[in-house]
C-alpha positions, 0 to 999 in steps of 0.5 A: 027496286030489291035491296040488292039492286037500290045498294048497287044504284048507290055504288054506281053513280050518286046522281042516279041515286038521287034521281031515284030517291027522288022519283020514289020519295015515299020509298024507305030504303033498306041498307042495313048491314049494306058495305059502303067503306070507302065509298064517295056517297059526297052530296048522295040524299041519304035521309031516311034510309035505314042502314043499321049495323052498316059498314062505312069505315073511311067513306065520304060523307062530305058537304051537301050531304043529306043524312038527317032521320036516317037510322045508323044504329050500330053501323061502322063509321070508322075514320068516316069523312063527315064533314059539313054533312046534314045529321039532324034527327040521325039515329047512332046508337052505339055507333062506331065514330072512332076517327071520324070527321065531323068538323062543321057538321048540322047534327041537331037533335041526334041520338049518339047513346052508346056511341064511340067517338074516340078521337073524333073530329067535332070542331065547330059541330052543334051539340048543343041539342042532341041527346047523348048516354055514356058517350065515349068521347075520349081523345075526341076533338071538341075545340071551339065547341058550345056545350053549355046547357048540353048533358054530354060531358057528364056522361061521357068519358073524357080522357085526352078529350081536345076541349080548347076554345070550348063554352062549357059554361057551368056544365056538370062534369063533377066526379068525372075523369077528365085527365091530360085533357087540353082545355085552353082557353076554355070557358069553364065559368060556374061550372061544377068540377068537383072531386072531377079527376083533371090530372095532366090537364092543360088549362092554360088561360082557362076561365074558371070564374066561380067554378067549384073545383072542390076535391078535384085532382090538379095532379101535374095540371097546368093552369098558367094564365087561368082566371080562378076569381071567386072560385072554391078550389078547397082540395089537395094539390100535388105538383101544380104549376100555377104560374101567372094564374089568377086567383082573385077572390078565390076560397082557397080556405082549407086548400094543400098548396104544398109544393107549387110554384107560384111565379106571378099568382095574383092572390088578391083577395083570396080566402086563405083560412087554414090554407098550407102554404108551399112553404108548409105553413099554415095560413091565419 
């Protein structure tokens, strides 16, 4: 079957595509550069199919669907629905994922090297085995998310990113711009923040149990109800709000805590050589 004709059996009817598919299973189907925008491909058998440099802006690509070892390289995912979709082994390469859903998706052993993901949906999803290069992740939605043992946070752009409810369990984001990023509730024990930029972000509850936030920008952050216990925050800090913070056993040795409230801060504990004070002095 011509190109022409496979792209327009995949616009006709799904059920007569995958009818096809499975009629001719050694066939790889060439859908490169194809226009499928807005398009309902729901539970369509898509493995393997190449559309490199495709355009699938807002297109359903809803639960049921099989995308996996399909090549999207460069393709158009704009505002796409891939929600519960099967992305193993998928190939996107400097794809453009701004917008997409990809809320509970099987995305095991992907490649999204380059790729934009700019306020994409990625609750729920597994990234834990993917393989990501200067990932655009700013504004994405990454709550829920298990990212320990993944590379993607230290080469990704996080600004705005949603990491809520995330394990980034000592994960490496040091000297990383993370600002006004929402990291409630997030897990954040042994990891490596520092001379990180985290100005405005919400760290509300956060656990940064011995987590090493040397030289990191807390600018404007909130960190009411973080658990800082045995962590090394020796840093500049500038208009924190600190309320109800647990800093047991943290080394706040050398720290500038000038200017902060400090309503309920539990100090126990905590290593404060050479610490100014909010009140400007200098503790022993």
């Amino acid at each position: 079957m011509a190109e022409e004709q496979q792209l327009a059996l995949l616009k006709r009817e799904v059920e007569a595509w995958n009818r096809w598919r499975d009629e001719h299973p050694s066939l790889r189907p060439d859908l490169n550069r194809a226009d499928l925008s807005t398009l309902d491909l729901s539970e369509a058998n898509l493995s393997g199919v190449d559309l490199i440099g495709a355009t699938l802006g807002r297109a359903k690509f809803r639960q049921g669907t099989c995308i996996s070892n399909t090549s999207l390289v460069g393709a158009n995912l704009i505002g796409a629905d891939l929600s519960g979709a099967d992305l193993a082994w998928v190939d996107l390469t400097g794809a453009k994922l701004t917008g997409a859903n990809l809320k509970v998706t099987a995305i095991l052993k992907a490649n999204f090297s380059g790729a934009d993901l700019r306020g994409t949906n990625l609750r729920d999803a597994d990234l834990s085995r993917n393989r990501h290069e200067v990932v655009n992740l700013a504004g994405a939605n990454l709550s829920g998310l298990d990212l320990s043992g993944t590379e993607i946070l230290s080469r990704a752009q996080l600004t705005n990113v949603n990491l809520s409810g995330a394990n980034l369990a000592r994960a490496d984001v040091s000297e990383k711009s993370i600002d006004y990023a929402i990291l409630i509730g997030a897990n954040l024990q042994g990891a490596n923040l520092s001379r990180a930029s985290l100005k405005g972000a919400d760290l509300r509850g956060a656990n940064l149990k011995g987590a090493s936030l040397v030289e990191v920008d807390l600018s404007g952050a909130d960190l009411r109800g973080a658990d800082f216990s045995g962590a090394d925050l020796r840093t500049r800090y500038h208009d924190n709000f600190l309320s109800g913070a647990n800093l047991n056993g943290t080394n706040l040795s050398g720290a500038d805590l000038r200017g902060l409230r400090l309503e309920g801060i539990n100090f126990q504990g905590a290593i404060l050589t050479g610490t100014k004070m909010p009140d400007g002095s200098t503790h022993d």
